[in-house]
C-alpha positions in Angstrom: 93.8 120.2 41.0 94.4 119.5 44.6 91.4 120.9 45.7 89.1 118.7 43.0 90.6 115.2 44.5 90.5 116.7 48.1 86.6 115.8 49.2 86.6 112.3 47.2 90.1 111.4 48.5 89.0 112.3 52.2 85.5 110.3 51.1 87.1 107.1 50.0 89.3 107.5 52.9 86.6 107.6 55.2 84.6 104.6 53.4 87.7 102.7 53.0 88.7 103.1 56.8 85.6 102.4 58.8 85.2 99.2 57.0 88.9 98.5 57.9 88.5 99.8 61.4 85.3 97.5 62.2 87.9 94.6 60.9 90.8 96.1 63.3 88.5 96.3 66.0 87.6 92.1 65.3 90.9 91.2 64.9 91.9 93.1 67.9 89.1 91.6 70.2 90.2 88.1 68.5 93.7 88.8 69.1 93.5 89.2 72.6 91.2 86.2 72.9 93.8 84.2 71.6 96.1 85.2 73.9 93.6 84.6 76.9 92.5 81.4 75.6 96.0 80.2 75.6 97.2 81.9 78.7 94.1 79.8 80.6 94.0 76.6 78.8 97.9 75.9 78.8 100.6 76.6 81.7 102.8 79.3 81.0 105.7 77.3 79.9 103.9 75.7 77.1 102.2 79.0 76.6 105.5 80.5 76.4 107.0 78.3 73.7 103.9 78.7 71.4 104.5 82.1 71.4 107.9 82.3 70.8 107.3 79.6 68.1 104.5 81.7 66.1 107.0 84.8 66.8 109.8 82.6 65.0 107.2 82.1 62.3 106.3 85.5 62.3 109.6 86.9 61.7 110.2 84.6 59.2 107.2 85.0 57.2 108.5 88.9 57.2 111.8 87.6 55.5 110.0 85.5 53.0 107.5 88.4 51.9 110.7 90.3 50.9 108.8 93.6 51.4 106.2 92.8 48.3 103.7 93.9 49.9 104.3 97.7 49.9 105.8 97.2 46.3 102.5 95.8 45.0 100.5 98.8 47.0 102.6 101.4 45.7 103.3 99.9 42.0 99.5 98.9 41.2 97.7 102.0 42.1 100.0 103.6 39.7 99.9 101.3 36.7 96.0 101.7 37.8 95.8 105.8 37.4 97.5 105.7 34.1 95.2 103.3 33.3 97.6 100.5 32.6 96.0 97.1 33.6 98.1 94.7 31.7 101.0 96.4 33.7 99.1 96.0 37.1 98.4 92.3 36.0 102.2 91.6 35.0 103.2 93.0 38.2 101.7 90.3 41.0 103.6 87.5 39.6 106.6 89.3 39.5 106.1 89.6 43.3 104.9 86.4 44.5 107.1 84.1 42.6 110.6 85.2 44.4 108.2 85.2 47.8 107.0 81.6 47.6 110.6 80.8 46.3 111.8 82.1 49.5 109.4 81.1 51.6 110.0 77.2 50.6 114.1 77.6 51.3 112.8 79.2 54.8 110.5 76.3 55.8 113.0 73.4 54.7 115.9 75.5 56.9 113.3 75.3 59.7 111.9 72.1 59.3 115.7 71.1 59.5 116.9 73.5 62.2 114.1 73.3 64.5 115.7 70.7 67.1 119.0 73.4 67.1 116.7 76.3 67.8 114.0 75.1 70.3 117.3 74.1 72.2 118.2 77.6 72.1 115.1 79.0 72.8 113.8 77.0 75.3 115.9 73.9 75.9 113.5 72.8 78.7 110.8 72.3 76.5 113.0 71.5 73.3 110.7 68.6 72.3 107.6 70.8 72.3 109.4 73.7 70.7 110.9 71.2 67.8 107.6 69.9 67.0 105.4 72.9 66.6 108.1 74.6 64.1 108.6 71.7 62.2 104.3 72.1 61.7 104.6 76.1 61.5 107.2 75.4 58.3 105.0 73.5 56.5 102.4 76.7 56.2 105.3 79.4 55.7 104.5 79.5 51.9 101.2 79.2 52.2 101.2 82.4 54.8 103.6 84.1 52.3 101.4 83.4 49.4 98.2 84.5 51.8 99.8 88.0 52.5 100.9 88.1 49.0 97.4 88.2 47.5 95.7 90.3 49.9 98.4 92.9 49.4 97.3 92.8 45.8 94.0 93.3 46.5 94.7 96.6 48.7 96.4 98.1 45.1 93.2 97.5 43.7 92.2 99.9 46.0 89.9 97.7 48.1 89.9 96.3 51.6 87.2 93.8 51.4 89.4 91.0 50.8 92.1 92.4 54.1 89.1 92.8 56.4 87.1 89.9 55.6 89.6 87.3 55.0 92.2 88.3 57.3 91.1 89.9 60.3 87.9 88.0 60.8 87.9 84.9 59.4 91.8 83.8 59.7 91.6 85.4 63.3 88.6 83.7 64.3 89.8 80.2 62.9 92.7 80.8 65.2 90.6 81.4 68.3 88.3 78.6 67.6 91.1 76.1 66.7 93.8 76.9 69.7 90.5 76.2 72.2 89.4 73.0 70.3 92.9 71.7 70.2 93.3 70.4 73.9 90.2 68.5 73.2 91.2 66.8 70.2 95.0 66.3 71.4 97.4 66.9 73.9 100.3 67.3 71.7 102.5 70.7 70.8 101.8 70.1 67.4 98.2 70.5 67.7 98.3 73.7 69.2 100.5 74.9 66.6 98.5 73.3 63.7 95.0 74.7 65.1 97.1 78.4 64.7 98.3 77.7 61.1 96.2 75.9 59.4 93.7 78.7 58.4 96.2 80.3 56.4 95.2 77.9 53.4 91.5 78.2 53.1 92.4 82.3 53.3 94.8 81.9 50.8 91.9 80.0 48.5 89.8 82.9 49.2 92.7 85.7 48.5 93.1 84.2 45.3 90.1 83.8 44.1 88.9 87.7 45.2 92.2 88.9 43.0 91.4 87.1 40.1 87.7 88.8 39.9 89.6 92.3 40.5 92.5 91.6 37.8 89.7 90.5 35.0 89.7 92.1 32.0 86.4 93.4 30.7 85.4 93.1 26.8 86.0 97.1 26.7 88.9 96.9 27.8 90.2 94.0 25.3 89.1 96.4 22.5 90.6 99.5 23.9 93.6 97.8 24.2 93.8 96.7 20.8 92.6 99.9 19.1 95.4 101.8 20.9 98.0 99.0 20.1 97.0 99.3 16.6 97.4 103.2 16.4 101.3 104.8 16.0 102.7 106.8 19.2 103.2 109.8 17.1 99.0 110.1 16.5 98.5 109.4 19.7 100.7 112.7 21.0 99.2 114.4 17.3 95.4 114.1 18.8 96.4 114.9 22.4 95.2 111.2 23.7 98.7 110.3 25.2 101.4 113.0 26.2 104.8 112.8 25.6 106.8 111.0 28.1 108.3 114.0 29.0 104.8 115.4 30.2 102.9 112.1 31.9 102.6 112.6 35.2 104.8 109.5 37.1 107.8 111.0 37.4 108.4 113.2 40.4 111.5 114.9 40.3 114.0 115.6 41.9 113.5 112.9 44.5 112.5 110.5 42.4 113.9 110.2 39.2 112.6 108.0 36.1 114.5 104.8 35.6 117.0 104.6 32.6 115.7 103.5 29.6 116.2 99.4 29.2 115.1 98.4 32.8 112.5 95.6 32.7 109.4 95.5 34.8 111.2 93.0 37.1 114.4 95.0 37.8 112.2 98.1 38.2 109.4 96.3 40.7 112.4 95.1 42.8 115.0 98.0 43.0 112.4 100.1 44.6 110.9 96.8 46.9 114.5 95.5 47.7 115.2 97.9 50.4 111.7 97.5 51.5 112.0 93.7 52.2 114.8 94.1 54.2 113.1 96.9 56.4 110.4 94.9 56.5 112.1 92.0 58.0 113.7 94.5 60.9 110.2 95.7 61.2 109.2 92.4 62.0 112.1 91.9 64.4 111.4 94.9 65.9 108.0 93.9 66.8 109.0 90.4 68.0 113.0 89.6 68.7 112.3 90.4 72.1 109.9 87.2 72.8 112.5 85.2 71.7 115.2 86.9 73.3 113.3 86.8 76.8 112.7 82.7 76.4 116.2 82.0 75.9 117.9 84.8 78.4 115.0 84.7 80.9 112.7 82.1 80.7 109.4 80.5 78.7 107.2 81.6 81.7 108.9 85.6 81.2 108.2 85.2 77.8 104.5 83.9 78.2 103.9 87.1 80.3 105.7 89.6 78.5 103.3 88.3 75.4 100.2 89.7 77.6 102.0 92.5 78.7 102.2 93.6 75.2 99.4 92.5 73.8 97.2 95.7 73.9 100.2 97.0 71.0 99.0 94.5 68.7 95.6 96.2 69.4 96.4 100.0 68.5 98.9 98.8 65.9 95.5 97.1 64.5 93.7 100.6 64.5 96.7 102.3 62.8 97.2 99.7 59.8 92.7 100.2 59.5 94.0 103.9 58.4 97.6 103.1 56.7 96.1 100.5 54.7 93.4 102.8 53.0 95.9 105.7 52.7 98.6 103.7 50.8 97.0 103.6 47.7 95.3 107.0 48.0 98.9 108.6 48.5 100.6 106.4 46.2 98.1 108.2 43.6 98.5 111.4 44.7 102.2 111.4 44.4 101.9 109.6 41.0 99.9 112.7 39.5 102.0 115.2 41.6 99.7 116.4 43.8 101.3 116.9 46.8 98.9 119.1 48.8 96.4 116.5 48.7 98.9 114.2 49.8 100.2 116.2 52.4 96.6 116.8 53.7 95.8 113.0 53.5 98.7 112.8 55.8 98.0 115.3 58.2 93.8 113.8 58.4 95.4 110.6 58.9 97.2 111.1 61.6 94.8 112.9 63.5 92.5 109.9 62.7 94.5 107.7 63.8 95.3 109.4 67.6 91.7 109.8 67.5 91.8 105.6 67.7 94.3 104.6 69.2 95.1 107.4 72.1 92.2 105.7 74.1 93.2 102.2 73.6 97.4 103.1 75.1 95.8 105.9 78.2 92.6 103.3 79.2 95.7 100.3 79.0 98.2 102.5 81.1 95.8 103.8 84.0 93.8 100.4 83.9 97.5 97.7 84.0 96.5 95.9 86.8 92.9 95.5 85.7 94.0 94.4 82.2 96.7 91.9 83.1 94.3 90.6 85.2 91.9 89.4 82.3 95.2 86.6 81.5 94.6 84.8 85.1 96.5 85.5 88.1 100.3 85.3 87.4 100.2 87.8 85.0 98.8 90.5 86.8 102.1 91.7 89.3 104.7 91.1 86.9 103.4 92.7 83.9 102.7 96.1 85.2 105.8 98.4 84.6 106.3 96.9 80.9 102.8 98.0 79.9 102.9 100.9 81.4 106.0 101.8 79.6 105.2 100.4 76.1 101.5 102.2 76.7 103.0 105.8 77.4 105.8 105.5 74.1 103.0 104.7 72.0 101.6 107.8 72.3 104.8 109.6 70.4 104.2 106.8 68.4 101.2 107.1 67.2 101.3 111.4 67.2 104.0 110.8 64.4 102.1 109.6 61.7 102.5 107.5 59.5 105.9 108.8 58.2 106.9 105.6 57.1 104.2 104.9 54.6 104.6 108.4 53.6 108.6 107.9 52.7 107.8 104.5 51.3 105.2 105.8 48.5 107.2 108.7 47.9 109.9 106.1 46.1 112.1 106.5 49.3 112.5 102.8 50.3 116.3 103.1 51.0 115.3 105.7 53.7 112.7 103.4 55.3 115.3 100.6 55.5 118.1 103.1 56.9 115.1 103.6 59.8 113.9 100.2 60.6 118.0 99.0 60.7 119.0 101.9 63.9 115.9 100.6 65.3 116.5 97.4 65.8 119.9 97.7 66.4 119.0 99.8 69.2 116.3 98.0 70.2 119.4 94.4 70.1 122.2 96.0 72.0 119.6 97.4 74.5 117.8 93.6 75.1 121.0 91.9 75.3 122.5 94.6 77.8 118.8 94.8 80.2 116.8 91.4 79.9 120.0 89.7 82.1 119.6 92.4 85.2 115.7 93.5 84.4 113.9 91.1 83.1 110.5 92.0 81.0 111.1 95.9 82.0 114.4 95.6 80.2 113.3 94.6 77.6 110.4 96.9 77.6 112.8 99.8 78.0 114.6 98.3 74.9 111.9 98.6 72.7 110.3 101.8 74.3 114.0 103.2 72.5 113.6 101.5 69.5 110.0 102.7 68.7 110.9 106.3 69.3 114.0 106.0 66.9 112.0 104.6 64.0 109.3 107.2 64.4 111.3 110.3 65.0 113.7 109.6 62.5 110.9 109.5 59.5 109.6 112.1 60.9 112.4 114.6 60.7 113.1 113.3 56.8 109.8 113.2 56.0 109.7 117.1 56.6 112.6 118.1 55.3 112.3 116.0 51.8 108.2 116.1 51.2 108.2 119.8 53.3 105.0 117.8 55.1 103.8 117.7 58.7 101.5 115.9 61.0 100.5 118.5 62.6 97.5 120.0 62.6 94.5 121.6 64.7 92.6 118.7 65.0 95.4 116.2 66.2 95.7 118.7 69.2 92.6 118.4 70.1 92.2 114.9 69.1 95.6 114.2 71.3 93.8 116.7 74.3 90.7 115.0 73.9 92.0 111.6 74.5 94.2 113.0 77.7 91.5 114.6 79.4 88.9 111.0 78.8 90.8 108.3 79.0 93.7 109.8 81.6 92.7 112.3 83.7 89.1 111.1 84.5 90.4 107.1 85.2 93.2 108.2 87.2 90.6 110.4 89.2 88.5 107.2 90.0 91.5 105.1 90.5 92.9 107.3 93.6 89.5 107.0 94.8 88.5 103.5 93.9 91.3 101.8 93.6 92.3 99.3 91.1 89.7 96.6 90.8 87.2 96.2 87.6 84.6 98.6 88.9 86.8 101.9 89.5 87.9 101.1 86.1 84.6 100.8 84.6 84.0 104.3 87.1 86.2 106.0 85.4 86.4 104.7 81.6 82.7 104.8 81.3 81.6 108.5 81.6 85.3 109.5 79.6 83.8 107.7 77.2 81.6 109.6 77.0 83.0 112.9 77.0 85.2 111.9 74.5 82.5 110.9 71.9 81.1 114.2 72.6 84.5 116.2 72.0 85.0 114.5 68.5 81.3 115.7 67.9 81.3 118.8 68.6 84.9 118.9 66.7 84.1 116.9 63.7 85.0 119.0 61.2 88.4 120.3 62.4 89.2 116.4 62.7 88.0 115.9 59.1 85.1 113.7 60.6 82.9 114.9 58.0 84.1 112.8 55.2 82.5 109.7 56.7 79.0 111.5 56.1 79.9 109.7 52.7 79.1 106.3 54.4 75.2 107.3 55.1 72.7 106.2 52.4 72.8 108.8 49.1 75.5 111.1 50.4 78.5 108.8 48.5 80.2 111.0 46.1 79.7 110.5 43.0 83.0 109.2 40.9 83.5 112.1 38.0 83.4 110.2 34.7 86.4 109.9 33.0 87.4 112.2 30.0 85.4 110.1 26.4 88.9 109.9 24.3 90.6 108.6 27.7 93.1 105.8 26.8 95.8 103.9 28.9 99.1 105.5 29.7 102.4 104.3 29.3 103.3 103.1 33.5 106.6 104.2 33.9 108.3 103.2 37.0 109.7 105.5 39.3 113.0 105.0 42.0 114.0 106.9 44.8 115.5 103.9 46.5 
């Protein structure tokens, strides 16, 4: 079986991640515009409390979500391969109407709170701070409601809506408003406004895009009713529906079928519970220490820390172009029990995704003083050590895999939330002890430590529970590869050169290069070969499905 799904998994893979990978690669040129645009127009204080503000939001857009996003990515592809629409169409509402819920009691506490917390954040600039949150709370809901739908979309199997509506448009809105907003107005709230308000015409858009995939075709209306109208027992008499006892979503031991009784709601959420609050750590994870650096250090610290970072938000972009497409694909593959494909798709994906992002962390790390140059020149000195640092552990990082999405659609939410809670505690106790004495390098330190425990810790489980590995012949060489381009040739031409744009451009150029040409000559150890499907007639064909096919009874599955 596994070796029938292998070359069309690995070929909607490939079409499904290049499309997302030209998005990641938008979103990541716009997210660093962003950054610049604000790090030039504004001083660094103001520039420091917009970005702890939009951390703020951030963070709490991760609490309102309430993890429904890897619920609906993991729930609809498997209503979806047992052919259960209705299901996948019940299923969205039970997700997004406990999210917006949320995400209105989260903007009123902030709209409230917002004096109290710029004051803690920032009390020099309290007046600023208060004003931008008080506009970031009114488009919490509408952000929540935004992610909501897209994530919907992805369980339809599709990135379309992701790449088009989310990392171009919404991130180019952003660009274009934070630079228009000086012009307009000199108040915080502008700035903030500009940031948010392209949340609602992409969550227009989001909605809309669902509703076309969630339609229900005439065929399907009278499939549906002719297998309403005939009795289970002639249905398992004919062969056109097994017994429960022999469909293919349960997976046990690890995850073992719900007791009989549970609604669709209690089901949905027991597995997604965990997942929300792992999500919100995540988020923390990725963002505490912004806040924590304006109100232990100072808004300037944080403004530079933000650039010093920023290339994370870059690679993190490439990795989520892969995670995103493999969700769904792995979520299926687990559904029908088919764990070799699944632990191949895990293996490809990971060598994929050091193929990416490898160059992005070694050209960041040998280039620091080149790159924190681009923000204007009080970034450039003090930024150094925490990018180098941050560059080097995401390396480990990314060589990992993605063991967290693995866990998560192998029904092991409680795990991921076990994870993502040493994390960030390691990642609090080891801010609060180093941004005092250290500044920005503590708190780089802090969550250098905290990356590393959420990725080994997966990573051991991962192996032990699912028996799979990241490792493989091609992330060697994809990992060597990248060393030998993006490391060993710029740090030639920087002993040489020096430091300045030129020696960079010396030595990132022609590694380049040589790296394009070791994939190439590699391409089929690396699994390259499945994007061949992406060239004009050489798309797979989709085998038809069997002519007495009808929908399966979904059954949901916990290992939470």
């Amino acid at each position: 079986m596994s070796s029938a799904r292998m070359e069309p998994t690995m070929n909607r893979l490939a079409r499904g991640g290049a499309l997302n990978l030209a998005g990641a690669v938008s979103a990541g040129v716009l997210g660093l515009a962003l950054v610049v645009v604000v790090a030039h127009v504004y001083s660094q204080q103001v520039a420091g409390a917009f970005f702890a503000a939009t951390s703020l939001f951030i963070i709490l857009g991760a609490v309102s979500g309430l993890g429904s996003d890897a619920g609906l990515v993991r729930w609809l592809p498997r209503h979806l391969a047992l052919g259960d629409r209705a299901a996948a169409r019940r299923t969205v509402p039970i997700a997004l109407i406990p999210v917006l819920a949320t995400a209105c009691v989260a903007a009123f506490a902030v709209a409230v709170a917002a004096p109290w917390a710029a004051g803690v954040i920032d009390d020099a600039h309290a007046a600023q701070l208060t004003a931008m949150l008080r506009v970031l709370a009114i488009f919490l809901p509408i952000a929540a409601l935004h992610d909501g739908l897209l994530a919907a979309t992805r369980g339809h199997a599709t990135m379309r809506p992701t790449v088009l509506i989310e990392k171009i448009f919404r991130q180019a809105a952003q660009v274009t408003g934070v630079a228009i907003a000086p012009l307009v107005s000199d108040h915080a709230a502008a700035l903030a406004l500009a940031w948010a308000f392209p949340y609602l015409p992409g969550a227009i858009a989001a909605a809309v895009w669902y509703r076309r995939l969630a339609a229900v075709s005439p065929a399907e209306r009278v499939a549906a009713a002719e297998t309403a109208a005939i009795p289970a027992s002639a249905l398992h008499a004919v062969g056109k529906r097994p017994p429960a006892s022999q469909e293919p979503a349960t997976r046990a031991p690890e995850t073992p079928q719900a007791p009989a009784g549970h609604g669709p709601i209690r089901e949905f959420w027991s597995y997604t519970a965990p997942r929300a609050v792992a999500q919100i750590f995540q988020t923390a994870l990725q963002r505490v220490d912004i806040v924590l650096i304006a109100a232990l250090g100072s808004a300037r610290d944080a403004a530079i820390y933000t650039a010093a970072t920023r290339f994370m938000v870059v690679g993190q972009l490439g990795t989520q172009a892969i995670q995103q497409v493999m969700q769904p694909a792995v979520s299926r593959l687990l559904t029908l029990s088919d764990d070799a494909t699944a632990g191949r798709v895990f293996a490809v994906s990971t060598t994929w995704t050091v193929a990416l992002t490898w160059p992005v962390h070694l050209a960041v790390a040998t280039a620091a003083p080149a790159y924190l140059s681009s923000f204007g020149a009080g970034y450039a000195d003090a930024g150094q050590a925490a990018t180098v640092i941050l560059a080097l552990t995401m390396l480990l990082a990314t060589a990992s895999g993605p063991v967290d999405v693995m866990l998560l659609m192998a029904g092991r939410s409680g795990l991921s939330l076990v994870n993502n809670a040493a994390a960030l505690a390691v990642n609090l106790v080891l801010n609060l002890l180093l941004i005092p004495h250290y500044g920005i390098v503590g708190a780089a330190v802090a969550w250098a430590a905290a990356i590393v425990t959420r990725n080994l810790l997966p990573l051991v489980q991962v192996r032990r529970i699912l028996g799979m590995s990241p490792m493989s012949a091609g992330l060697l060489w994809a990992a060597g590869s990248a060393a030998v381009s993006f490391a060993a040739l710029p740090l030639l031409s920087r002993a040489g050169l020096g430091t300045g744009v030129g020696a960079v451009c010396a030595g990132l150029i022609p590694g380049a290069a040589l790296y394009v040409t070791l994939l190439w000559v590699a391409r089929q150890r690396l699994g390259l070969n499945a994007f061949g499907s992406l060239l004009p007639g050489r798309a797979a064909p989709t085998p038809p499905a069997p002519p007495d096919a009808v929908p399966m009874r979904s059954v949901h599955v916990h290992g939470s």
